[in-house]
C-alpha positions in Angstrom: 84.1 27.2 48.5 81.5 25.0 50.6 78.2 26.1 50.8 76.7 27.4 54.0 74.2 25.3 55.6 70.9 26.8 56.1 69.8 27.4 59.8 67.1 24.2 60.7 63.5 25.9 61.5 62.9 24.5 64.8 59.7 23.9 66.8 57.4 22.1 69.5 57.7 18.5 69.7 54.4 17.9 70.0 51.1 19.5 69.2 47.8 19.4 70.9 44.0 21.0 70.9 44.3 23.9 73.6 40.1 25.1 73.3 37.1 24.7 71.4 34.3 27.3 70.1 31.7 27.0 68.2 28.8 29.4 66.8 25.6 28.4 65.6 23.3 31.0 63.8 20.1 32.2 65.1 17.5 31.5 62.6 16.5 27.3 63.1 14.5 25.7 60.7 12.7 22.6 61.1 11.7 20.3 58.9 7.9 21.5 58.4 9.4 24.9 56.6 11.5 22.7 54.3 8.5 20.8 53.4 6.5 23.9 52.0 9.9 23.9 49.4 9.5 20.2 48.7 7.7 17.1 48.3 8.5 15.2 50.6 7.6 14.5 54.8 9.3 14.8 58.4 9.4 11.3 58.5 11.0 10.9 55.2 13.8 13.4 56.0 14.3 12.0 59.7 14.6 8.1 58.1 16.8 9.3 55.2 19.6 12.1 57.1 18.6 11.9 60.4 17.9 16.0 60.6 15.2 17.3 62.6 16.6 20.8 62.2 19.4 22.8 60.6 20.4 26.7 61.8 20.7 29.1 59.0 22.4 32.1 59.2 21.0 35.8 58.9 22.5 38.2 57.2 24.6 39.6 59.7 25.9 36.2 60.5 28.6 36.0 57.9 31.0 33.5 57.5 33.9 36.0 58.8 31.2 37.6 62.0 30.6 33.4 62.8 34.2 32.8 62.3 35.4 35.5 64.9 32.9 34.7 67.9 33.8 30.5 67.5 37.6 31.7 67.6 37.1 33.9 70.2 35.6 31.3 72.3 38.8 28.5 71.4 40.9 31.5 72.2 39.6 32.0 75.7 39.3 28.7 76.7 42.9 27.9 75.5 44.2 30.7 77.7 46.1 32.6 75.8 46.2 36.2 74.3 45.1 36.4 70.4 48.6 38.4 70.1 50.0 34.6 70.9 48.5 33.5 67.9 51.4 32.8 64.7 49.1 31.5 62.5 45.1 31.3 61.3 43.7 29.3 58.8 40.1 29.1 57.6 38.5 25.7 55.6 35.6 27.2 54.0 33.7 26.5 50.8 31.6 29.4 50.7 32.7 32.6 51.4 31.9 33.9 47.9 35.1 36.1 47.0 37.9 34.3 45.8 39.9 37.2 47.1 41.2 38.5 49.8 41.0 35.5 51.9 38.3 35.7 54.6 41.0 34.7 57.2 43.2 37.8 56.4 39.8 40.0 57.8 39.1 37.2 60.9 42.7 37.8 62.1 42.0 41.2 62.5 39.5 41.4 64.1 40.7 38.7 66.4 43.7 40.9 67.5 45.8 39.0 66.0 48.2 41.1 64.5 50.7 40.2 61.6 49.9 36.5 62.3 50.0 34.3 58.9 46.5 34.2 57.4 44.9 31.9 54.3 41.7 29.9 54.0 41.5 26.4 52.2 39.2 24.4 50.3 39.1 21.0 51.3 35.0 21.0 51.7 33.5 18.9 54.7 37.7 17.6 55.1 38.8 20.9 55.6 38.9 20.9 58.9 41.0 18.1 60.0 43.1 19.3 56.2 44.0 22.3 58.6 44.8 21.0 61.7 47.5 18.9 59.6 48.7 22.0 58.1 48.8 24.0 62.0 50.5 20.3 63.7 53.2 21.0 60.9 53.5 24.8 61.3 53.9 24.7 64.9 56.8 22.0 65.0 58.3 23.1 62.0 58.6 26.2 64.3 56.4 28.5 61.4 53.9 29.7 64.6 55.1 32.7 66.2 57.1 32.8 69.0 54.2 31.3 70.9 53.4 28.4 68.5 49.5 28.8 68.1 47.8 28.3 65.5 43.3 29.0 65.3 41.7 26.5 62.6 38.3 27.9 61.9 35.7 25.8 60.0 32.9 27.6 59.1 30.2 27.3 56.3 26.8 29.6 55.1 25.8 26.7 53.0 22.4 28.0 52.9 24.0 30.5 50.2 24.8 27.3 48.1 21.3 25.8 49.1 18.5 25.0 46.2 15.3 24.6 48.2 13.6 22.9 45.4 16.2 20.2 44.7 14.7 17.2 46.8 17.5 15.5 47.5 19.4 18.3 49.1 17.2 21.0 50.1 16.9 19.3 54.1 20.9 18.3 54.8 22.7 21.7 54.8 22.9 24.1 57.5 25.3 27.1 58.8 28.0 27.5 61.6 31.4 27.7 62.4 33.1 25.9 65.0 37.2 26.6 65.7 40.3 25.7 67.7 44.1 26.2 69.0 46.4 24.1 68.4 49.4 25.0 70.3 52.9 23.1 71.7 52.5 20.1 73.9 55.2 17.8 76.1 53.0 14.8 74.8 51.3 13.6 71.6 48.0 15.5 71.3 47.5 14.9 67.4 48.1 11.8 65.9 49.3 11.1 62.3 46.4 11.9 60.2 45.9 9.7 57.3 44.3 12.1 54.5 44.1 12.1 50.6 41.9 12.5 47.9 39.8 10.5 45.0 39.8 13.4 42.2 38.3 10.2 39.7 35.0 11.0 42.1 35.3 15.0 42.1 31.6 15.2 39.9 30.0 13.2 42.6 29.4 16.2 45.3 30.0 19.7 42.8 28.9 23.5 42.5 26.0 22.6 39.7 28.0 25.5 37.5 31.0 27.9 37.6 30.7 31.3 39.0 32.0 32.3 35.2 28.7 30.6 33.5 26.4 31.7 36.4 27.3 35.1 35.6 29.1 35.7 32.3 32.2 38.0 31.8 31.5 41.5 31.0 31.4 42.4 27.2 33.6 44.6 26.2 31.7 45.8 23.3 28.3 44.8 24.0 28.1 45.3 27.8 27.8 43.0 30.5 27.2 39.2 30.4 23.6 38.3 30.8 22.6 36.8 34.4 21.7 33.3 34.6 21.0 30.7 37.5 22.7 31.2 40.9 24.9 28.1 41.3 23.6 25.7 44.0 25.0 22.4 45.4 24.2 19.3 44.2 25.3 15.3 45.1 24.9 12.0 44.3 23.7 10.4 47.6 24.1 6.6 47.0 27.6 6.7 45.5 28.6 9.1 48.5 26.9 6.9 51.0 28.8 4.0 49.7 32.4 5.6 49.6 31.8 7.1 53.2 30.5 3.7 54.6 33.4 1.8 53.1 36.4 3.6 52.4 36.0 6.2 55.0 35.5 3.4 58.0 38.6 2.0 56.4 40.5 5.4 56.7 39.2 6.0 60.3 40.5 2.4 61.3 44.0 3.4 59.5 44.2 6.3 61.8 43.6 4.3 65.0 46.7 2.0 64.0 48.6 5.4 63.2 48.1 6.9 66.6 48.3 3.1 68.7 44.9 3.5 69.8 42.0 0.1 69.9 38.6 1.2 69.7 37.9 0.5 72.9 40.0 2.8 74.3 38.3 6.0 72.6 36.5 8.4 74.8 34.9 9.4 71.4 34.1 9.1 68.2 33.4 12.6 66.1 32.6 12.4 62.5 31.7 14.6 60.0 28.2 15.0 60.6 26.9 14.4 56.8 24.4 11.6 57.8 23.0 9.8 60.7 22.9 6.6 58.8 26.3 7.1 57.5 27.7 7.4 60.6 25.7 4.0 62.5 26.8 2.1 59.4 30.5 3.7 59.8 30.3 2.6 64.6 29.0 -0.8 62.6 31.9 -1.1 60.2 34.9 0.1 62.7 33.1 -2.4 65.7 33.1 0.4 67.8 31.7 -0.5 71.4 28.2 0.8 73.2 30.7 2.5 76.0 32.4 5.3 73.0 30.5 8.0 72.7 29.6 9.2 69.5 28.7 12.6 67.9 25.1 13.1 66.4 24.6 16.7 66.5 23.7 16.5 62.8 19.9 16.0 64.3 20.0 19.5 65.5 22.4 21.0 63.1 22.5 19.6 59.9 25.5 18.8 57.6 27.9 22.2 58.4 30.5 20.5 56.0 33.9 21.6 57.1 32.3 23.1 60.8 30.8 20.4 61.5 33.8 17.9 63.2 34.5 21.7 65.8 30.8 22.0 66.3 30.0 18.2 67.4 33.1 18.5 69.4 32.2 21.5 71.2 28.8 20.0 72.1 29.9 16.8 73.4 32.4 18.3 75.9 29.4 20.9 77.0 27.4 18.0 77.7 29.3 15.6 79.4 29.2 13.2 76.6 32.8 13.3 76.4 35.9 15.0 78.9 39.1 17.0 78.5 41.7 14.7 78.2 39.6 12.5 76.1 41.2 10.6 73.0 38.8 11.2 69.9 38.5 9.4 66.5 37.7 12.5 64.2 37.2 11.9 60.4 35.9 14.8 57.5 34.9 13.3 54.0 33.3 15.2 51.1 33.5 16.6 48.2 36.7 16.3 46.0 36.6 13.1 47.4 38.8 14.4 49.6 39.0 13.0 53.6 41.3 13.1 56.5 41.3 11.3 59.6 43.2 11.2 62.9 43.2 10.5 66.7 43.6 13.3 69.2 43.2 14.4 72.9 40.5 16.9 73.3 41.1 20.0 74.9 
């Protein structure tokens, strides 16, 4: 008896960015109210990261209330219906349940319907981790009937934040920036070269597990006693190093991936984790004066996995960079995970 052959999923050739939202929270704080936390000076912070200001969120700016006005915004200027979307997918590090997913209650409220909804954990990588994972759903056919797919980076890293820790008290900040992905006639995504260094994973880590922070209920005795609220911590020089080399040698990977010289960006968007990071990165990849590149970590501060959607969004408001644009985008953090690719912007 033969075996019957299994139908072939079918999908879009092509994939490319459709729109761009972003949402930054209310409260901004500047460098002088991080200084009454630590010792330290504007100057100091400005030479060292580059941040003259991060946005922190209130309380009624949680990650999923963030998530749903950036999508909203990618949603509209894609032109489509959220009933058209077949897929969402959230790269977050700190929504604090580990269940349900936060993007099961984002597609909701979207108007999404029955659309396919997880988040992932790929830190300040997670957003170019999910618009690999959306480029294969969409021409695997796995999107709907539509084939559109939302990618929503969005971080509250001021939950994670320990203000008296002078060496991370200044970098983090709060956001959430999102896009569609949807079918194209032409390549819109390149091939994104991605992948991890799990020999490095203590080098940016929660300082403690949630299950030593606050131990398991006693049966017997009663509940755990509290202890310390886990924070973020990192080891700047050893991440400065890996970023500056390995990641300017991933970005240049993904330019030869996609075809692409240098010199024939429109612009270069980078995680924002760094200003000096990302001059020693233009320095490394020989990028010319005429390619714009995104610094909206100045204003912003390191968003982690919203930061690559929330630079983006900002240059095309400003004129720094146009629709049709190619873009070298690269995410590297914690893990070490990174991923980097070439694509059009929307």
């Amino acid at each position: 008896m033969t075996t019957p052959q299994i139908k072939p999923a079918t999908g879009a050739a092509y994939t490319r960015i459709q729109g761009v939202g972003g949402y930054r929270p209310s409260r901004v704080i500047p460098n002088a109210e991080v200084l009454n936390w630590i010792d330290s000076s504007d100057e100091w912070i400005r030479t060292r990261s580059g941040i003259t200001e991060r946005r922190w969120a209130t309380a009624e700016e949680t990650v999923a209330e963030m998530s749903v006005q950036a999508a909203g915004k990618a949603i509209a200027m894609a032109g489509i219906a959220p009933e058209q979307i077949g897929g969402v997918i959230v790269a977050t590090v700190s929504h604090l349940k580990q269940t349900p997913a936060i993007a099961t209650e984002i597609a909701q409220r979207l108007g999404c319907g029955t659309a396919p909804a997880f988040d992932i954990s790929a830190a300040c990588a997670g957003f170019g981790y999910g618009l690999t994972l959306a480029d294969g759903l969409i021409r695997g056919g796995n999107a709907g009937a539509d084939g559109y797919v939302v990618v929503i980076g969005v971080e509250r890293l001021s939950d994670l934040t320990d203000i008296h820790d002078r060496s991370t008290a200044f970098i983090f900040g709060d956001g959430a920036g999102a896009v569609v992905v949807g079918p194209s006639d032409t390549p819109g995504i390149g091939k994104v070269v991605w992948g991890s260094d799990g020999s490095q994973a203590d080098v940016i880590s929660q300082t403690q597990a949630w299950d030593t922070a606050f131990a398991k209920p006693d049966a017997v005795n009663g509940a755990g006693e509290e202890t310390k609220w886990p924070a973020l911590r990192m080891e700047g020089q050893t991440v400065f190093r890996w970023a500056v080399w390995d990641m300017a040698r991933a970005a240049q990977q993904a330019l030869d991936a996609a075809g692409i010289t240098a010199d024939q960006l429109g612009a270069f968007i980078p995680h924002q984790a760094n200003m000096r990071i990302i001059d020693a990165m233009i320095k490394a990849l020989k990028l010319p004066d005429s390619v714009p590149v995104a610094r909206d970590i100045a204003e912003t501060g390191n968003t982690s996995a919203a930061s690559i959607p929330l630079a983006m969004e900002r240059m095309l408001q400003s004129g720094e960079a146009k629709s049709g644009d190619l873009a070298l985008i690269i995410g590297f953090g914690a893990g070490l995970v990174y991923a980097a690719a070439v694509v059009t912007l929307p």
